[in-house]
VOGU-3710 file (C-alpha; in Angstrom, 3 decimals, decimal comma):
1> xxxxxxxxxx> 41,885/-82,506/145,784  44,499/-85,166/145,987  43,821/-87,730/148,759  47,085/-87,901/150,654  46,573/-91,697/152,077  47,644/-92,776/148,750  50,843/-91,556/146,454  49,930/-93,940/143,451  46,663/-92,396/143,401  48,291/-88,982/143,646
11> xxxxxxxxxx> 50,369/-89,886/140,511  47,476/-90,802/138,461  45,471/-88,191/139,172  48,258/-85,980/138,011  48,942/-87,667/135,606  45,425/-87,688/134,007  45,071/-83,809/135,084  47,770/-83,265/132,824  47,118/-85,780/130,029  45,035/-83,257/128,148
21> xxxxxxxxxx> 45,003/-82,872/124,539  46,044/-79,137/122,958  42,450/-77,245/121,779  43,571/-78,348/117,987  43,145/-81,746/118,536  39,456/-81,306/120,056  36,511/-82,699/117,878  33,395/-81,829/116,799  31,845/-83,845/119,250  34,305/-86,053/121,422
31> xxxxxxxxxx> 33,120/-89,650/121,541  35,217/-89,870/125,093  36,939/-87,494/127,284  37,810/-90,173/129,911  40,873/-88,695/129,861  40,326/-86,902/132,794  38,827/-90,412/134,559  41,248/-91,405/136,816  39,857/-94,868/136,582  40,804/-94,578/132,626
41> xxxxxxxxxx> 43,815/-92,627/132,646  45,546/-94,842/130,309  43,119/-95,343/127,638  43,348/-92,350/125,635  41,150/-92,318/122,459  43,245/-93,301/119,723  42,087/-91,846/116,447  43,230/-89,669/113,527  41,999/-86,618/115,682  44,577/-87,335/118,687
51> xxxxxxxxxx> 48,322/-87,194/118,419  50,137/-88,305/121,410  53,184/-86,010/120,980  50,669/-83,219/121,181  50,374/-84,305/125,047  51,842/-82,054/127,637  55,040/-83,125/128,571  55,945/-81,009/131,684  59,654/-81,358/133,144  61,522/-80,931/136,278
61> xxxxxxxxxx> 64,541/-78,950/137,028  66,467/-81,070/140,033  69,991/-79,286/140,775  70,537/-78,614/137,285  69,283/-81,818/135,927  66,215/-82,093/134,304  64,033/-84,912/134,844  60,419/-85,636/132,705  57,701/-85,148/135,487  56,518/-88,594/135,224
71> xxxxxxxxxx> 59,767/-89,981/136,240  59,081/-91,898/139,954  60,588/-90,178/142,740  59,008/-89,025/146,102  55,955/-87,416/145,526  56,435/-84,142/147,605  52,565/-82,128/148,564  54,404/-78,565/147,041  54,985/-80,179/143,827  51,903/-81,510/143,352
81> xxxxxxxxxx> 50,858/-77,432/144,147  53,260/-75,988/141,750  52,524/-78,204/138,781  48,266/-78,089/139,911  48,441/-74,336/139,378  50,384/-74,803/136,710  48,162/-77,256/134,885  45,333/-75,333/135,798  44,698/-73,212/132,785  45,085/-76,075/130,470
91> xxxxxxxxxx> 42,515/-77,997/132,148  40,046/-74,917/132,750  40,188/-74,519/128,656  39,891/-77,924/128,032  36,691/-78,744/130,202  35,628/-74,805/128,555  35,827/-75,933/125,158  34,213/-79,347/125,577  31,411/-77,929/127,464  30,799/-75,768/124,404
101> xxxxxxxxxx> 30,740/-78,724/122,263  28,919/-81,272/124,296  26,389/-79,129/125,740  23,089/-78,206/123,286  21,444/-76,326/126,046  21,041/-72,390/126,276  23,592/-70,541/128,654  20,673/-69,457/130,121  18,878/-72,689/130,503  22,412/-74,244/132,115
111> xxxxxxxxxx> 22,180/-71,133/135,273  18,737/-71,864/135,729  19,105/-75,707/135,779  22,449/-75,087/138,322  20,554/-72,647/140,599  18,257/-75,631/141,435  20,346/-78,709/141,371  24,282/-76,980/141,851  26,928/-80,040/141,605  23,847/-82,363/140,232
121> xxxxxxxxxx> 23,916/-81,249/137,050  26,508/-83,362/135,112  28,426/-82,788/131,675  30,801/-85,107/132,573  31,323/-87,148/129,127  31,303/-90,863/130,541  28,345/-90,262/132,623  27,104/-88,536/129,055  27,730/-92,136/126,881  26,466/-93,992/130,322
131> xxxxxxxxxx> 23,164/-92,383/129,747  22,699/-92,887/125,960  22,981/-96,509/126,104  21,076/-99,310/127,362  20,865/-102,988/127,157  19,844/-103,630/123,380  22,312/-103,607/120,640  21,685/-99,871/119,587  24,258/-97,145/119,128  24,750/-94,485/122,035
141> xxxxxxxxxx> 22,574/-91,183/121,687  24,099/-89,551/124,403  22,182/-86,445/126,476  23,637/-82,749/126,544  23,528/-83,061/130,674  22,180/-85,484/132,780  19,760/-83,826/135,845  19,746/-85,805/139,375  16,534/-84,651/140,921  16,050/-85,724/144,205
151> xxxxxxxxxx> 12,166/-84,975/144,645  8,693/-84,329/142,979  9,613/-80,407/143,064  12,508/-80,300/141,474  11,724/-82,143/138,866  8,950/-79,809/137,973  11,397/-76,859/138,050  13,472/-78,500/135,705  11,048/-79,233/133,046  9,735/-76,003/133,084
161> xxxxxxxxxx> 12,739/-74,918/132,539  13,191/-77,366/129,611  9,813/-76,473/128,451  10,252/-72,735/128,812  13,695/-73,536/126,464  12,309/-76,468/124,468  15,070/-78,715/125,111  14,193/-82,636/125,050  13,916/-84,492/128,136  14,544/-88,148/128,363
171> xxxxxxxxxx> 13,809/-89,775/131,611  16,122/-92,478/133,176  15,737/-94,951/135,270  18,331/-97,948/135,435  19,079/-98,435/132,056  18,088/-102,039/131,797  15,817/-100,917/128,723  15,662/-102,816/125,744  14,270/-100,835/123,029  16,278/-97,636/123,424
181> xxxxxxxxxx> 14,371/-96,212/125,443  16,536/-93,628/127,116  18,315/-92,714/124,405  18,641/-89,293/123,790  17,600/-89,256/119,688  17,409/-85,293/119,971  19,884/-84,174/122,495  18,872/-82,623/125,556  18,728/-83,317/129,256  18,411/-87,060/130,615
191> xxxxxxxxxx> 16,572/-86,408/133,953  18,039/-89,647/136,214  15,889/-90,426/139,186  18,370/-92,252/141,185  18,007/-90,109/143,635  14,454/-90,446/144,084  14,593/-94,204/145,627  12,527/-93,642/148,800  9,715/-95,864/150,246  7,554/-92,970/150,953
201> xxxxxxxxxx> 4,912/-94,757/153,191  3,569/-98,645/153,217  -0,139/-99,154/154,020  -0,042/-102,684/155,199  -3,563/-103,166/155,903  -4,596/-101,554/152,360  -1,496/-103,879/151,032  -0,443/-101,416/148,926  3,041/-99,010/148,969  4,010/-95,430/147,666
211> xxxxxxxxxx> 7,431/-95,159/146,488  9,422/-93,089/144,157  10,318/-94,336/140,894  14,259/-94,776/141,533  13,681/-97,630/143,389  14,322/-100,862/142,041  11,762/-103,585/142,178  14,265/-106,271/144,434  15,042/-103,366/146,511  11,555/-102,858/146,850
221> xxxxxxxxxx> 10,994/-106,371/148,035  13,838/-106,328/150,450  12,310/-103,816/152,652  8,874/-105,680/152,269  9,894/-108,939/153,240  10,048/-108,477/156,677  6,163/-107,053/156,708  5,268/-110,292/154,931  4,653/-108,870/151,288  6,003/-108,444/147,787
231> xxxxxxxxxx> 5,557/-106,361/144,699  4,823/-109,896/141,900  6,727/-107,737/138,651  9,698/-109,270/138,281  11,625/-107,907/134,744  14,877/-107,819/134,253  17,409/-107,740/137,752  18,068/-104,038/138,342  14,919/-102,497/136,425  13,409/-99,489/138,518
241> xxxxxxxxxx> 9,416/-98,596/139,203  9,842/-95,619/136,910  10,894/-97,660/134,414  8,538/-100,042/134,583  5,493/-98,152/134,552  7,020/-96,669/131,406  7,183/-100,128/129,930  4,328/-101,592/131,639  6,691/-104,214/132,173  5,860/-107,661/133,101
251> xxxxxxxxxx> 7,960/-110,603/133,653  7,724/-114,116/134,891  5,056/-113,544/137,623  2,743/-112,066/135,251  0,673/-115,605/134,795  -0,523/-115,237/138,104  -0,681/-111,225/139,222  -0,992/-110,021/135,821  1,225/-106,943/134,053  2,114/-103,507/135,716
261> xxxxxxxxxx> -1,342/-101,973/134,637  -2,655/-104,204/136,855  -0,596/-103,728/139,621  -0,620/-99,451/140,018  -2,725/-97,819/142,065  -2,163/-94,458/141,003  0,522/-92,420/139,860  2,309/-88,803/140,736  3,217/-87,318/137,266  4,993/-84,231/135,840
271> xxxxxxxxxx> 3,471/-82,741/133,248  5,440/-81,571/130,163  4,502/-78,033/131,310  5,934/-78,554/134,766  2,269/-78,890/136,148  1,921/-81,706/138,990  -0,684/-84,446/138,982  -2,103/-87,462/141,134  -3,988/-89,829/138,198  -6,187/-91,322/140,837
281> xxxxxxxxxx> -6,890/-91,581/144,600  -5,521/-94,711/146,624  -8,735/-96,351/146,372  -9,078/-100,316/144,529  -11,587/-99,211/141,947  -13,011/-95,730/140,851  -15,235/-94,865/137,490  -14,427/-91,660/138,228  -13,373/-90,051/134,690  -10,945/-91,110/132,235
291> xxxxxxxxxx> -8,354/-93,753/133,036  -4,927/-91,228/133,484  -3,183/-93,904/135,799  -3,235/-96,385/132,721  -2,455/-93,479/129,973  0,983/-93,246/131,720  1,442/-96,590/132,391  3,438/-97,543/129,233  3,934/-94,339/127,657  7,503/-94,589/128,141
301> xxxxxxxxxx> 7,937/-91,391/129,315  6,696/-89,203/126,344  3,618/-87,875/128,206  5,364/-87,031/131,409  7,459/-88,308/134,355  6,402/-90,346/136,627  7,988/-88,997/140,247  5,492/-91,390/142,849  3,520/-94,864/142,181  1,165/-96,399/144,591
311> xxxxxxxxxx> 1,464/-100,092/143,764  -0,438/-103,246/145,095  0,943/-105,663/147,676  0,491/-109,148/147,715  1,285/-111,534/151,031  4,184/-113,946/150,557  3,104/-117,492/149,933  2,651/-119,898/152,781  4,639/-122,116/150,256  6,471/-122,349/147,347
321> xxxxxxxxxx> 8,088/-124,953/145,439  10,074/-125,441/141,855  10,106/-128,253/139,544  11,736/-128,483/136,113  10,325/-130,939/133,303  12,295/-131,550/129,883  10,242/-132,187/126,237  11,338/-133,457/122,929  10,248/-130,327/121,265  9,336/-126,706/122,138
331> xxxxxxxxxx> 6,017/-127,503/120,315  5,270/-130,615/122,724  6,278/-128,126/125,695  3,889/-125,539/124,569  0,798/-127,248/124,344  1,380/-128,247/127,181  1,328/-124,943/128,756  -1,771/-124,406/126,733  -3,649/-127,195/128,155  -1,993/-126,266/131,836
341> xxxxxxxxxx> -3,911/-123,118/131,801  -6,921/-124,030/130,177  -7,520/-126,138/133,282  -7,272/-123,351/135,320  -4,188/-124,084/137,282  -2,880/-121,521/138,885  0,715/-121,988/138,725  2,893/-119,708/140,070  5,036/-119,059/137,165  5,855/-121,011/134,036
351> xxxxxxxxxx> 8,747/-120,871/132,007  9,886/-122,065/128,492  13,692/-122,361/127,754  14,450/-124,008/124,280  17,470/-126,639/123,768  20,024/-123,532/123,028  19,219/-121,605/126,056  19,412/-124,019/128,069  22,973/-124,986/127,048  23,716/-121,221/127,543
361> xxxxxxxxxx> 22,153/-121,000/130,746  24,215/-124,207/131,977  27,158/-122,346/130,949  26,335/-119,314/132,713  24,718/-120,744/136,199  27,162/-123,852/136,460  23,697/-125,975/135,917  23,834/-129,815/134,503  20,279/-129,724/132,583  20,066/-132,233/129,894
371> xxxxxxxxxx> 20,172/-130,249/126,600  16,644/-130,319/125,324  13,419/-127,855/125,826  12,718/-127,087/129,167  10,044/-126,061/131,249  10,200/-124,257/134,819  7,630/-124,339/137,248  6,922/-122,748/140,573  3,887/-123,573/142,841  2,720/-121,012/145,389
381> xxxxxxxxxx> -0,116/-120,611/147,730  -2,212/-123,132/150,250  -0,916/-126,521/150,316  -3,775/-127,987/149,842  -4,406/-126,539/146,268  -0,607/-127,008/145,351  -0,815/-130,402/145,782  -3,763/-130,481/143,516  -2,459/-128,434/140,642  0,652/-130,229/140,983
391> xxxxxxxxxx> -0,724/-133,630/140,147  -2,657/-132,023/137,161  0,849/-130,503/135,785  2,268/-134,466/136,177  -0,317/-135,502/133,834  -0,335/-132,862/131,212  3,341/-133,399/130,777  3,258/-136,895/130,831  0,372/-136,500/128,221  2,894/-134,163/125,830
401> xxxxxxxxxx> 5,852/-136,597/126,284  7,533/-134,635/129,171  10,247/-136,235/131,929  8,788/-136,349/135,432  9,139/-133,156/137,073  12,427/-132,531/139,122  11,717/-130,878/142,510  14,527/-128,546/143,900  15,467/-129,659/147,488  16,804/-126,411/149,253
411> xxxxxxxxxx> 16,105/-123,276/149,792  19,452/-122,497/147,399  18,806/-124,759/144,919  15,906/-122,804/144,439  16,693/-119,301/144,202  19,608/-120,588/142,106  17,323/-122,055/139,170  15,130/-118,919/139,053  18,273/-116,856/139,172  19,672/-118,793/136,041
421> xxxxxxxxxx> 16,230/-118,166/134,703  16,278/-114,498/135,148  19,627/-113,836/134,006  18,989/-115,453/130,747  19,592/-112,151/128,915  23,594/-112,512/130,083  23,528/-115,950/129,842  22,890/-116,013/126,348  25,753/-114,244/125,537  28,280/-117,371/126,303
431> xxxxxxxxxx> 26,781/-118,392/123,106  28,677/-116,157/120,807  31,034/-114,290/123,196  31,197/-109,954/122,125  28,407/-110,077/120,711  25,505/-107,942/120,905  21,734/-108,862/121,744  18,476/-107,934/119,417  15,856/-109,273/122,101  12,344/-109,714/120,632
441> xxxxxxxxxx> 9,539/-109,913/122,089  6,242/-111,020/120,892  2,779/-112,267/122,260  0,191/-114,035/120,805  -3,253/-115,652/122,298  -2,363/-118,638/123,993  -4,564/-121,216/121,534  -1,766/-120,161/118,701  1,709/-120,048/121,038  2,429/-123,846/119,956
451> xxxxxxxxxx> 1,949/-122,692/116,326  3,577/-119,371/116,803  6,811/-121,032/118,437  7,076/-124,275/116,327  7,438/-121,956/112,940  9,772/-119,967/114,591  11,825/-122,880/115,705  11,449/-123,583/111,963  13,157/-120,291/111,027  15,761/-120,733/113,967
461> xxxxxxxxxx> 17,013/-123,989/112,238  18,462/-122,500/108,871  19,690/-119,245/110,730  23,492/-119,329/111,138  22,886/-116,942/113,961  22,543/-118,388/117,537  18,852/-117,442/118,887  18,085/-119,222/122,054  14,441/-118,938/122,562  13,025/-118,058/126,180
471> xxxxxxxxxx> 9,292/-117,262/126,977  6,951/-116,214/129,606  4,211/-118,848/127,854  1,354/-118,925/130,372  0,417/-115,994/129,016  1,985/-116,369/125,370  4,780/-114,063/125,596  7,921/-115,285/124,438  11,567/-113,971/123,495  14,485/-114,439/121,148
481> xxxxxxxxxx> 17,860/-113,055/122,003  19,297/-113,020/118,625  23,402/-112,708/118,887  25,105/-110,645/116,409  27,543/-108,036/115,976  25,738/-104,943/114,487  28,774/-103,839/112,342  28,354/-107,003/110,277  26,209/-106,552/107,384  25,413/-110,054/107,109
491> xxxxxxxxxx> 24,702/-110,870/110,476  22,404/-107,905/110,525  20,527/-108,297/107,129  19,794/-111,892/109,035  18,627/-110,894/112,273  16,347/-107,725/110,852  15,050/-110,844/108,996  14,239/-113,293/111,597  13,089/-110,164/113,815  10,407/-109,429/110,795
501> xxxxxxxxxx> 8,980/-112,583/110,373  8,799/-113,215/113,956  6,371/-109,983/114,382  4,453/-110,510/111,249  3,700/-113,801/112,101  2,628/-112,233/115,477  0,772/-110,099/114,154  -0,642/-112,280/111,976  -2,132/-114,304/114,489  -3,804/-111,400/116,546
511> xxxxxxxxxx> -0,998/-110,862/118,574  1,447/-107,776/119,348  5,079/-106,701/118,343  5,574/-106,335/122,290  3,972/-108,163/125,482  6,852/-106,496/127,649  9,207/-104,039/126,498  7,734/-101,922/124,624  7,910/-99,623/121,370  10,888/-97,526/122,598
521> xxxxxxxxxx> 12,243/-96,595/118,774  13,890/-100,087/118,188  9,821/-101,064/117,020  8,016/-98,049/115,776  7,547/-99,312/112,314  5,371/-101,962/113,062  2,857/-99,670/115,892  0,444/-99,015/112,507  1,068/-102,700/111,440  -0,105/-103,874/114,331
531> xxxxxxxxxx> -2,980/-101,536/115,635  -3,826/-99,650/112,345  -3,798/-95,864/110,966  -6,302/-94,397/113,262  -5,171/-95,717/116,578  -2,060/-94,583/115,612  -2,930/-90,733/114,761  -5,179/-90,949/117,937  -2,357/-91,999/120,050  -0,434/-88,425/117,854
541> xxxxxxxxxx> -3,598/-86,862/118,914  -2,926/-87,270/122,621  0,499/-86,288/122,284  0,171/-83,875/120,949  -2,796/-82,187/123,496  -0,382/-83,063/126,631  2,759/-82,243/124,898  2,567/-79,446/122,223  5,848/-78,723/122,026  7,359/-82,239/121,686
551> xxxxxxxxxx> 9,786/-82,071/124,472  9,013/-85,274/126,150  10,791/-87,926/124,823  11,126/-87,390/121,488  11,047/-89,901/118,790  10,124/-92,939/120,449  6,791/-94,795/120,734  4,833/-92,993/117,719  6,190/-93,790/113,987  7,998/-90,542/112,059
561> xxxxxxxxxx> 4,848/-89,060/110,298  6,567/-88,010/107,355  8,354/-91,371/106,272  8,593/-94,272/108,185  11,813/-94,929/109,569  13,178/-95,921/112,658  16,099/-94,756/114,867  18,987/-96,711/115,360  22,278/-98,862/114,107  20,842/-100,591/111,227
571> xxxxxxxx> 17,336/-100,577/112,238  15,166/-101,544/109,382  15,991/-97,623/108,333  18,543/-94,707/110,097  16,582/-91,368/110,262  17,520/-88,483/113,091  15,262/-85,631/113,818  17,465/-83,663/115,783
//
């Protein structure tokens, strides 16, 4: 279906509709068949597989003179006809073939899945690599299809289905995952709930909301703004509520509202066996039998899909206001966080940025902040008792050698710091431009996060790696986004290493491996480390009761039982149970 407003467009699309490559050249498994993306015409793999001259190269016969097709003249409708039914063949045994070769499910399982989702069940290759990749620095595991439910029902017929044919399913949200979550280790069908985005009803005077997990938490608090609420998790920009009850994500509001298990209500699940659930009733409290709502909260999917969450409101604060202080060290900085909440303030949100991410953020946000640890503040609630916690704050960082704190003046000054702040993830990339991020992401009790950060800082000074540090420290979780490019022996041998002793000196001080982004694969090896042999085989225990076939998920969160290895690029070890 050529749109007829434009004749360039025609052209390309006729062009890629006939730049397809003879069955002989196909691979085993293509890595790209953009190809046929119009958007891409002109990037055709290049590889020992592909030979240009085997390219179609229809002509034209004009009055005895013939012309290669591609030659510009005046597109005429018939001739883009003639040479559509002519290409037709070619393209119908190209997209046959690569169907074959892409898609691991049954024939059967592919009617079954069409006769409930028709045109929403994709094998189209770049939406394939879109959906076995997400924000960390390991390799794509593309999916076999990718599934667009568009409510509660459907996605129960399509994991029986699955279940019924034990293919995998991997869940997708947004893809802002950083642990490889929705990777696609064994194949299978990624089941995206972009579709599923609804707000399906807001109890204001209950201040709580029931929405489906597509939805993104800023699109969330657009439509609650006007009713004088918010949602407080705040991860990365774009994450979705699926996703981050998967997670139990965080983020920078966590100091004051606490983590995503504190913030669900209850949850709708599917069941590996297609079987529908509600964990809880809407109610702020229950000791009504075991805690489901919290078993799925952070299970990352392998226990079932989450298709509704009831989460908890809170009212917008009469006021807010952000200050930034600078320290000599991210030691001095610390303890003064520390001290901060062992007062009892209750700030709004702290944040730690060490010397190199705030260069990198200055880069990024156009910001002028002098080049040494920093720490961001916001204040929130009555006046009264912001004015009181502020003063405190003055003195503490006084006390650890801090600048006076520097108030934003506007509304957009504002939102513009907290936005550099939250897109410190891109920012650090201006760093070491093409590279790739390994984002840790450790937590320890706050009485060791000066310790904990000052022997990292340690390590960070004889790396030859850029690792700006950033940290959610009023509640001792803090991040490096190590810079590297995978393929580089060197620079991965160095960040596997600062990544180890970063989560064994976690560990060592009673902390975790992950405050926010959980196991995914990128961490399974240290799960045992960190919580010991028989929390780990009850956690297999569990799995293994709600999902006895292992379709849910597979191969992240739990370590390989047989030898210890993790999936992944270079990750500590390269194993593949497919």
């Amino acid at each position: 279906r050529l749109p007829q407003e434009s004749k360039k467009m025609q052209r390309s699309l006729l062009q890629s509709i006939l730049r397809v490559r003879q069955p002989a050249s196909i691979r085993t498994r293509p890595s790209s068949a953009r190809c046929l993306n119009t958007s891409n015409c002109e990037q055709i793999p290049k590889d020992e597989h592909f030979n240009r001259s085997q390219m179609l190269q229809p002509t034209l016969s004009f009055k005895g003179e013939k012309k290669p097709f591609f030659d510009d003249f005046d597109w005429d409708w018939r001739i883009a006809a003639i040479f559509g039914l002519v290409a037709a063949p070619f393209v119908a045994s190209e997209l046959e073939s690569r169907l074959k070769v892409v898609s691991a499910l049954p024939e059967k399982a592919v009617q079954e899945l069409q006769q409930i989702l028709g045109e929403r069940l994709s094998f189209d290759e770049g939406e394939l690599e879109q959906h076995g990749k997400d924000q960390s620095w390991h390799e794509t595991h593309a999916p076999a299809a990718v599934a667009y439910p568009a409510s509660t029902e459907e996605v129960s017929k399509i994991v029986k289905v699955c279940a019924k044919y034990r293919i995998p399913v991997v869940p997708y949200g947004s893809g802002t995952s950083l642990e490889g979550h929705t990777m696609a280790l064994a194949g299978g069908l990624c089941i995206d709930m972009s579709n599923m985005k609804k707000v399906i009803k807001l109890y204001e005077d209950d201040m709580d909301v029931v929405v489906q997990p597509g939805i993104g938490w800023q699109e969330l608090n657009e439509y609650l703004a006007p009713h004088g609420f918010f949602f407080p998790m705040d991860p990365g920009p774009g994450a979705s509520i699926g996703g981050m009850v998967g997670t139990s994500c965080s983020g920078t509001n966590a100091v004051r509202y606490g983590t995503m298990k504190q913030n669900v209500v209850n949850l709708t699940v599917v069941l590996p066996s297609g079987e529908i659930i509600k964990t809880a009733q809407r109610a702020r409290k229950s000791s009504a039998g075991y805690d489901l709502t919290r078993l799925f909260i952070g299970s990352e999917g392998t226990l079932g899909l989450v298709t509704e969450a009831t989460l908890k409101l809170q009212r917008i604060p009469a006021m807010s206001s952000v200050a930034v202080a600078n320290f000599n060290s991210v030691e001095d900085a610390s303890k003064c966080v520390i001290q901060i909440m062992q007062r009892g303030c209750q700030v709004g949100k702290v944040e730690l940025l060490d010397s190199a991410m705030v260069q990198a953020v200055n880069i990024h946000a156009n910001l002028s902040l002098p080049l040494k640890p920093h720490l961001f503040f916001e204040f929130s609630g009555n006046p009264k008792a912001v004015e009181e916690i502020i003063g405190i704050v003055k003195d503490l960082a006084k006390k650890h050698g801090g600048s006076d704190l520097a108030w934003t003046k506007t509304p957009e000054e504002k939102h513009n710091m907290w936005r550099a702040r939250k897109e410190a993830f891109w920012a650090a990339g201006a760093l070491k431009p093409g590279a790739e991020v390994w984002t840790t992401d450790v937590c320890v009790p706050i009485s060791r996060l000066a310790e904990c950060i000052r022997q990292t800082a340690e390590d960070l000074s004889q790396t030859f790696l850029p690792a700006p540090l950033v940290g959610h420290v009023g509640d001792g979780n803090f991040h490096l986004f190590v810079l590297l490019d995978p393929a580089n022996e060197k620079e991965l041998a160095e960040a596997k290493r600062i990544n180890g002793r970063l989560v064994q000196r976690a560990i060592a001080m009673e902390g975790t491996c992950t405050g926010e982004h959980g196991i995914g694969f990128g961490k399974k090896d240290y799960l045992e480390k960190e919580l010991g042999a028989g929390s780990v085989q009850l956690m297999r225990t569990i799995k293994h009761a709600i999902d006895p076939l292992g379709i849910m998920n597979p191969g992240k969160i739990l370590p390989d039982s047989s030898h210890h290895h993790a999936h992944g690029r270079g990750n500590h070890h390269n194993s593949h149970h497919h």
